[in-house]
N, C-alpha and C positions, 0 to 999 in steps of 0.2 A: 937855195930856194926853199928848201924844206926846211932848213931850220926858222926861214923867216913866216911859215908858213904855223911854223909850232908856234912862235913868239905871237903872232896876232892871234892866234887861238887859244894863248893860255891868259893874255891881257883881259879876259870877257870873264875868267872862271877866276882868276884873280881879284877883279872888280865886288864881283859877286858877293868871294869870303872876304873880302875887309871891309864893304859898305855895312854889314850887319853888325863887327865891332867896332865900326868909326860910331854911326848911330848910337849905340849901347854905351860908347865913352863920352859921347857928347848930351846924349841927352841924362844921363845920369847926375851931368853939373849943372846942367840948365836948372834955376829955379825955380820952386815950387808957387806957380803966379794965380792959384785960384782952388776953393774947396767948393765942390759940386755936390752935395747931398741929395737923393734921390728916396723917399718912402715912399712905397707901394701899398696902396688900400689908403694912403692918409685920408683921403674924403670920407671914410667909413669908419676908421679905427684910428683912436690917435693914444695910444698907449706909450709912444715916445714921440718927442719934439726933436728938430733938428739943431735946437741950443742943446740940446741933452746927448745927442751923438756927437756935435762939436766938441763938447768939454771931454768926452772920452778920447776923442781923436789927440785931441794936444796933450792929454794926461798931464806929468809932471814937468817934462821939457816947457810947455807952452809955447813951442815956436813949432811953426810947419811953414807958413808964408816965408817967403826971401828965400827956406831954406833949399841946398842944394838936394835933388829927387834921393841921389844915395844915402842921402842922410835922414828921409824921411819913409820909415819903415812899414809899408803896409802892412807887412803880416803882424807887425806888436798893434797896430790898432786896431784890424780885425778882429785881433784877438781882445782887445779890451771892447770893442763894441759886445762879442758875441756874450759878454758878462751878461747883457739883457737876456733873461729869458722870453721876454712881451714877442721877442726876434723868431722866426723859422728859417731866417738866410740873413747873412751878412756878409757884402761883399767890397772889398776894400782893394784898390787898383790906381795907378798913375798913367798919362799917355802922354805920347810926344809932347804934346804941345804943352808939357808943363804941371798940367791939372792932375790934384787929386778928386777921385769920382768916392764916393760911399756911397752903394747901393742896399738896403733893408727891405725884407721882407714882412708884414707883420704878421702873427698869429692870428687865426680865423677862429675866434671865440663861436661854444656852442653852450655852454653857460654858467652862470657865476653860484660859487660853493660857499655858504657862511656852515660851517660847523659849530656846534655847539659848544667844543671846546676851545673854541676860539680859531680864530684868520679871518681871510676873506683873498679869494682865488677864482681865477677859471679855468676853465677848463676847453681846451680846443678842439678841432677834429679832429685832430689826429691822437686824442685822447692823453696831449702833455697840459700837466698843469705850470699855472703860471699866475703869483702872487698881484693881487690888485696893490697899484704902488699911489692911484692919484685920484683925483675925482671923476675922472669919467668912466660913466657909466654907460655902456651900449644896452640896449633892450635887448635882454636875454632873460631866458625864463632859470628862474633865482630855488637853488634847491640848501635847504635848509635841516638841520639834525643833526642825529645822529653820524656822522661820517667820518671815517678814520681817515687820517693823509698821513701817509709813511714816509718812512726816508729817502726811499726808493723813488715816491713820487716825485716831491723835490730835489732828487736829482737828477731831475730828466729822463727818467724812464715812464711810458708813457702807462695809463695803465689796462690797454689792450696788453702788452705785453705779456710773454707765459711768465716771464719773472715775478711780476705781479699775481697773487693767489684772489679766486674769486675772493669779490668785494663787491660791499653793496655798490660802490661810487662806478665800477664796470657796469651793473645793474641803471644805474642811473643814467650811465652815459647812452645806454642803447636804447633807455625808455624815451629820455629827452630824443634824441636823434629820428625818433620812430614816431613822436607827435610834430618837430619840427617838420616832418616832408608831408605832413598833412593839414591844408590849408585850414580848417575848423577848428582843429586840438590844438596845435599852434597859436590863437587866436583864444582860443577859449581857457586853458590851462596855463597861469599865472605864475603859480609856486607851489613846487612839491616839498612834502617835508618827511621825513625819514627817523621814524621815532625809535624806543631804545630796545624795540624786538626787531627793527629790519620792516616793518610794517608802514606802510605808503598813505600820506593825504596828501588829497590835490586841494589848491584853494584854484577857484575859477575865476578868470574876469569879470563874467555875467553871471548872478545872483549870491544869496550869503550863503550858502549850505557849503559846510564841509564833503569832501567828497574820498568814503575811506577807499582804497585798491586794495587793501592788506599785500600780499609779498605780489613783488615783477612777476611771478608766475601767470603764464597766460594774460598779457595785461591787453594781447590784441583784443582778445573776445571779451573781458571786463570792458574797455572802452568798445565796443558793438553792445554790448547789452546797455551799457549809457546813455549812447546816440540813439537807440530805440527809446528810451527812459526820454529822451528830452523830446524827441520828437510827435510819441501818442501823449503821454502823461501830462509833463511840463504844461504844454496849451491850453489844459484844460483847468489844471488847478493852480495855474501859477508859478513863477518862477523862483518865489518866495516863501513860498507855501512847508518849505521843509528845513531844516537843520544839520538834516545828517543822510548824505547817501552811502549807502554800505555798499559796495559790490567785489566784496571779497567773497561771499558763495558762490559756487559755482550756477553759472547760468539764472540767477537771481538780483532783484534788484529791493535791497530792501531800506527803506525810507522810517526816519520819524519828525514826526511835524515838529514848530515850534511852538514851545509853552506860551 
């Protein structure tokens, strides 16, 4: 009686460990019957297409469909997807029923770098830069000069990072960061440009006048002494009325009209 008492109690813990490797043998022949691609942010960001994450997935084989799941390797095509830098996650997975899923994440651009000595990049928030590859263009506020991208940069180190030595493009990323979370500078400040002392102009969306900051230093109180500047002054002489605003002295705003 006891040993038929052990037999029906080991029948359930038997079941147990071989349904997980019946499963794991069965579904690893079953066919690959479908490619599910998933972008996140696509309505906002389209830096990759999902013909552009397909043709990574098949690489050189070009077969994935019919094939058997063991034969179709998530981790070599994660790995070929994750070649996009445009990416901050790439996730690559099969399920029962067959399907490969490809899930991406995109990069949350905070804005686009033309250097003088040539490219064209952005730069994200989490301070990794990442090569513009195609025409589109997101409305981000476009910084322009003097700016050095090291090797470092492109290779995915971000440049918060301590490895990264102060740099104007650090400078740049906390000025942009610090007019995007305020609804008027945001709006109001178009293109900064970064000339070959490290010395700051803003061009604005509203009116022509160049607008000089000279260095990030104290740029919070340079822009307070502006928005006074535009608020008494501006109204009354116009918003066209000048050429050049200076607000690199301290606690001064100094202006020259145009010729």
């Amino acid at each position: 009686m006891k040993k038929l008492l052990k037999i029906l109690l080991l029948i359930p813990v038997l079941y147990l460990l071989a349904m997980p490797v019946y499963y794991t043998v069965s579904n690893s022949t079953k066919p690959c019957s479908d490619i599910v691609i998933s972008i996140a942010d696509s309505a906002d960001y389209h830096f990759v297409t999902k013909r552009q994450l397909l043709n990574l997935a098949y690489g050189k084989s070009g077969k994935i469909l019919g094939q058997p799941l063991n034969k179709v390797s998530a981790y070599d095509i994660e790995n070929r997807i994750n070649i996009l830098r445009e990416l901050k996650v790439a996730e690559v997975y099969t399920t029962i029923d067959g399907v490969l899923h490809m899930y991406v994440d995109q990069r949350n651009p905070v804005m686009r770098i033309i250097p003088d000595e040539g490219g064209d990049y952005f730069l994200d928030e989490d301070g990794f830069l990442f090569r513009k590859r195609n025409l589109y263009n997101p409305r981000l506020h476009i910084v322009e000069g003097n700016i050095n991208i090291t090797p470092a940069m492109l290779d995915s180190v971000s440049v918060l990072d301590t490895l990264i030595k102060n740099t104007i493009l650090k400078d740049t990323y906390r000025f942009v960061n610090y007019i995007r979370d305020d609804n008027f500078w945001s709006a109001q400040i178009d293109q900064i440009y970064i000339d070959g002392k490290d010395e700051v102009n803003l061009i604005p969306r509203v009116g022509n006048q160049l607008i000089h900051l000279g260095t990030f230093e104290n740029y919070e109180g340079k822009l307070r002494n502006l928005e006074a500047f535009y608020d008494k002054v501006l109204p009354e002489t116009g918003w066209n009325k000048y050429s050049l605003i200076n607000l690199e002295y301290e606690d001064q705003v100094v202006c020259r009209k145009k010729q």
